[in-house]
C-alpha positions as CSV (number, residue, x, y, z in Angstrom):
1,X,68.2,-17.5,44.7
2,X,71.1,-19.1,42.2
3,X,74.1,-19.5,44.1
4,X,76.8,-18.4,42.1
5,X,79.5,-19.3,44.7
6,X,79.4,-23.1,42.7
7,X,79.6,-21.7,39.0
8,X,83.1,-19.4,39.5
9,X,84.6,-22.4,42.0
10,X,83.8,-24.8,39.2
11,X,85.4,-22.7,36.5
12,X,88.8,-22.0,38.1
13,X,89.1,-25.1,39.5
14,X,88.4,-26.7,35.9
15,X,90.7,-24.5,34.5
16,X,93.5,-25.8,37.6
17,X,92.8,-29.2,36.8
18,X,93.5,-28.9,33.2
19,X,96.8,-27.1,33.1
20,X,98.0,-30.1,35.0
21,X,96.2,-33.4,33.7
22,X,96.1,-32.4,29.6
23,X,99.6,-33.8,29.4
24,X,98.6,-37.2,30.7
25,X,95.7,-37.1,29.0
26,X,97.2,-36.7,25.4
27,X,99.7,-39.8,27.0
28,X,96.5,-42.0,27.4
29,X,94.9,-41.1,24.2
30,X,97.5,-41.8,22.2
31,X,98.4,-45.2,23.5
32,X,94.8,-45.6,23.1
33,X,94.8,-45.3,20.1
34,X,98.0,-47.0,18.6
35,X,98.4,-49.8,21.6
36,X,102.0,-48.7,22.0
37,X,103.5,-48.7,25.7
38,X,103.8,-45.4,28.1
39,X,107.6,-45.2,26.9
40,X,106.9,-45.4,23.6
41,X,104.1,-43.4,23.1
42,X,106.5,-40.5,25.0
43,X,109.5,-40.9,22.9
44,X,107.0,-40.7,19.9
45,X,105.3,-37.6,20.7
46,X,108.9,-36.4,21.9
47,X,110.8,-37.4,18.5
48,X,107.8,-36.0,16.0
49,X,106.1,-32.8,17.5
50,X,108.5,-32.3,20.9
51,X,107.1,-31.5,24.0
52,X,103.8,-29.2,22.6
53,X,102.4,-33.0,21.5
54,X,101.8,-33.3,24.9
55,X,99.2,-30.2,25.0
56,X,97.3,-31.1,21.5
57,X,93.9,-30.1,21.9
58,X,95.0,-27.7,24.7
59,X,92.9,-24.9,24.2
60,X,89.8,-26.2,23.0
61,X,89.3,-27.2,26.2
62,X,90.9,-24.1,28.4
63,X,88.4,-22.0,26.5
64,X,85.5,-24.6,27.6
65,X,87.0,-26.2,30.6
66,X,86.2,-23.6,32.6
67,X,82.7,-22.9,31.7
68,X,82.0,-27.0,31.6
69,X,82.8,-27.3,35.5
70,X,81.5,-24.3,36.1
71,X,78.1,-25.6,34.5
72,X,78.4,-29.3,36.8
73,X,78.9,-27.3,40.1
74,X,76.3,-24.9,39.4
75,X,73.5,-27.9,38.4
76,X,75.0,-29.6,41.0
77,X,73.7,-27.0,43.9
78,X,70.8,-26.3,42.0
79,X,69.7,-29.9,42.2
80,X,70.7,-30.2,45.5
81,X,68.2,-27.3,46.2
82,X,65.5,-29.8,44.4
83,X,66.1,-33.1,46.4
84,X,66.4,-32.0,49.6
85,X,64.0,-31.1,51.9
86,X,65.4,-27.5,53.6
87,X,65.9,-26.6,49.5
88,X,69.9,-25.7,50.1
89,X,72.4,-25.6,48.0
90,X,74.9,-27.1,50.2
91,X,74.7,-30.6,51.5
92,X,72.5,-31.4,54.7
93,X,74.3,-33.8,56.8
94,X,71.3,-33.7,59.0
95,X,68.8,-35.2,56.6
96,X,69.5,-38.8,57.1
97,X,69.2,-39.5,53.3
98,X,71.8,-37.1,52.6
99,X,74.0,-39.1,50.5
100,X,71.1,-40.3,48.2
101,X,70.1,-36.9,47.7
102,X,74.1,-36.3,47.0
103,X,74.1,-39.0,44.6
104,X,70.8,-38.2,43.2
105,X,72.1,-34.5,41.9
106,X,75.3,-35.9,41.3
107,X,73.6,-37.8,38.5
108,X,71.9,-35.2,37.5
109,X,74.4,-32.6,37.5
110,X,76.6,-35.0,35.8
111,X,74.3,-35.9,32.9
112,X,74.1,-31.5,32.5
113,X,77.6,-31.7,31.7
114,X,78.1,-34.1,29.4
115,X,75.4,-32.7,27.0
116,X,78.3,-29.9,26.9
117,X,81.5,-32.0,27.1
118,X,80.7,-34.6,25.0
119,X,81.7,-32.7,21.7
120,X,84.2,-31.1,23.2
121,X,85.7,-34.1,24.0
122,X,86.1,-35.8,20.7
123,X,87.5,-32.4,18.7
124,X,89.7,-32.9,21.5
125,X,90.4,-36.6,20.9
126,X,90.8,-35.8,17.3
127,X,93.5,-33.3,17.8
128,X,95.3,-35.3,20.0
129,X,95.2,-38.3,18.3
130,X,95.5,-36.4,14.4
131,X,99.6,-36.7,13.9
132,X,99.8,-40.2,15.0
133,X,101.9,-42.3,13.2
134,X,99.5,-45.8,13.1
135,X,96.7,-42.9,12.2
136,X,98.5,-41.2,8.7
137,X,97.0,-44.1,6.4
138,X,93.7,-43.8,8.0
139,X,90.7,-41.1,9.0
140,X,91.1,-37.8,8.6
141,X,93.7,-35.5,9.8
142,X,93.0,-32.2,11.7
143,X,95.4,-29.7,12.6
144,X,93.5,-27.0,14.3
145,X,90.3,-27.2,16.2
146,X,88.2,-25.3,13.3
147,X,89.4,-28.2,10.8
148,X,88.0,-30.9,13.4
149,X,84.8,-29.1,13.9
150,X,83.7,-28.6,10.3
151,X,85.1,-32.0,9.0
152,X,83.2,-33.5,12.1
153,X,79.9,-31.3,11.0
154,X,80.4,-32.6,7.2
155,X,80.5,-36.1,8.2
156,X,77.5,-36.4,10.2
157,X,76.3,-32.7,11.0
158,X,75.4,-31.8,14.6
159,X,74.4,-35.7,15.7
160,X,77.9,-36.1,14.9
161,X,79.3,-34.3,17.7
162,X,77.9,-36.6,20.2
163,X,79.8,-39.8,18.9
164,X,81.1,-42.0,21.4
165,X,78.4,-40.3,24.0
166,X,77.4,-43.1,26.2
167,X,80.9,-44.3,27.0
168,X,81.4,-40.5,27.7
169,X,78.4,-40.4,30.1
170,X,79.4,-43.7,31.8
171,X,82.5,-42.0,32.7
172,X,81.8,-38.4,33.4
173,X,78.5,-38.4,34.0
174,X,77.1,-41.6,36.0
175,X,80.7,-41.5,37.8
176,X,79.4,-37.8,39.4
177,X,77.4,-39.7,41.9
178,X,80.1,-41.5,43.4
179,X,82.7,-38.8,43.2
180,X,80.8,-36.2,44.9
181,X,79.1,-39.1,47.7
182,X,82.6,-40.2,48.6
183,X,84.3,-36.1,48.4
184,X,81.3,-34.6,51.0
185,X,82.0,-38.0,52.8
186,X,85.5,-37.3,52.9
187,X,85.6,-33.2,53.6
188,X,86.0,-32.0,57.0
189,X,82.4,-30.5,58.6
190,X,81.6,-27.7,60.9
191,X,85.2,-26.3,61.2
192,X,87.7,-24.7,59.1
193,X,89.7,-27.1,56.7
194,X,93.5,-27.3,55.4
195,X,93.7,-27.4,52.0
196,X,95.6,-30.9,52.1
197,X,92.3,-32.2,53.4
198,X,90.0,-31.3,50.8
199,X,93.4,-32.2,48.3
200,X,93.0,-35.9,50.0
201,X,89.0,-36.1,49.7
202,X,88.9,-35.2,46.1
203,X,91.8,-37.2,45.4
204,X,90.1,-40.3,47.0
205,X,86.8,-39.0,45.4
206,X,88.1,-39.3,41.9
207,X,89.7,-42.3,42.3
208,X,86.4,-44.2,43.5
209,X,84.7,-42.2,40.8
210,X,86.9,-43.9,38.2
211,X,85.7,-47.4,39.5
212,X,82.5,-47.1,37.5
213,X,83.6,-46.6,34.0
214,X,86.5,-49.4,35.1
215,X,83.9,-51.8,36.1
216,X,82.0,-51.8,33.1
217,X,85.0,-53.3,31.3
C-alpha cells in the first residue's frame, strides 16, 4: 500500500523550506555568477530591483517545490519498502544493515528528484541571475519564467532543460544518502520528539549532506 503520509510531509515541508532559503539562494547565485562579495552583491540587488531581487525566480519553484519534495519523500519510502527485508516504509533500526538500506533509497530517491528539479532549477538560475549587471552584455535576458522556458526550448529543445545536470545530481541527488543516514541517525526513536530535535538532526543532516558536492571541488 503507498504511504501517502511521505508525499504531503514532503510537500509542505518543501514549501517551509523555501519561503525561507530563496533569499539566500538568489544571494549565492548572484555572487556566482558576477564574483562580487556578499556586501556587494546585496547593495546591488538592493540599489537595482530593491528587496523583490531577492525572491527572483520565486514562484517557479513554490508552484514545484512542493510537489518536488513531495516526490523525494514519497520514492524515498517506497524504496525503503524495496531494500529492506520486513518491506516498510519507515526505517528498521533492527535490521543491522539499516543505514545501507537508508543510503541505498536515499540514492535512489534522490536521483527521482532530480529528473524533476533539474530544469526547474536552471529557469530558476536564469531568473535569478537575468538583471545582473556583469550579465546585460551577455546571454539572454528573461524576465518571466515563460520567457526562460521557451528561449531555453529554442536553444536546445527539451535536452536543454537538463544543462548543468550532473553538478545538479552531485548535489541534490548523490548528497540524499548522506542527508537522510546522518537525519534517522540523528532523530530521537521509540518516544515522542520535540521539534528542536528533529530541527537539530536535519540541520546537522544538511550540513553533512553538503560535504559531498564540497568535496568534489
Amino acid at each position: 500500500m503507498i504511504d501517502w503520509i511521505n508525499f504531503i510531509a514532503g510537500w509542505l515541508g518543501g514549501i517551509a523550506g523555501l519561503i525561507i532559503g530563496h533569499p539566500m539562494d538568489t544571494l549565492k547565485t548572484r555572487q556566482q555568477s558576477t564574483g562580487h562579495s556578499l556586501s556587494t552583491t546585496i547593495k546591488e540587488i538592493y540599489q537595482h530591483e530593491g528587496i523583490r531581487g531577492c525572491y527572483k525566480g520565486f514562484f517557479v519553484q513554490y508552484f514545484t517545490v512542493g510537489p518536488a519534495n513531495a516526490v523525494f519523500f514519497f520514492a524515498y519510502g517506497e524504496s525503503l519498502k524495496v531494500v529492506q527485508k520486513n518491506g516498510s516504509g519507515r526505517v528498521d533500526f533492527n535490521d543491522t544493515k539499516w543505514r545501507m538500506n537508508v543510503a541505498l533509497a536515499g540514492l535512489l530517491a534522490g536521483t527521482v528528484q532530480v529528473i524533476v528539479t533539474s530544469p526547474i532549477e536552471f529557469v530558476k538560475t536564469l531568473l535569478q541571475t537575468g538583471n545582473s549587471r556583469s550579465l546585460k552584455n551577455g546571454g539572454p535576458q528573461y524576465k518571466t519564467a515563460i520567457q526562460a522556458i521557451r528561449g531555453i526550448y529554442r536553444r536546445g529543445g527539451l535536452l536543454g532543460f537538463y544543462r548543468g545536470f550532473i553538478p545538479t545530481f552531485w548535489r541534490d541527488g548523490a548528497s540524499s544518502s548522506i542527508y537522510l543516514v546522518v537525519y534517522e541517525s540523528l532523530r530521537p526513536r521509540n518516544r515522542e520528539h520535540a521539534l528542536t530535535e528533529l530541527i537539530t538532526a536535519g540541520g546537522m543532516a544538511g550540513a553533512f549532506g553538503l560535504l559531498v558536492p564540497i568535496s568534489a571541488l
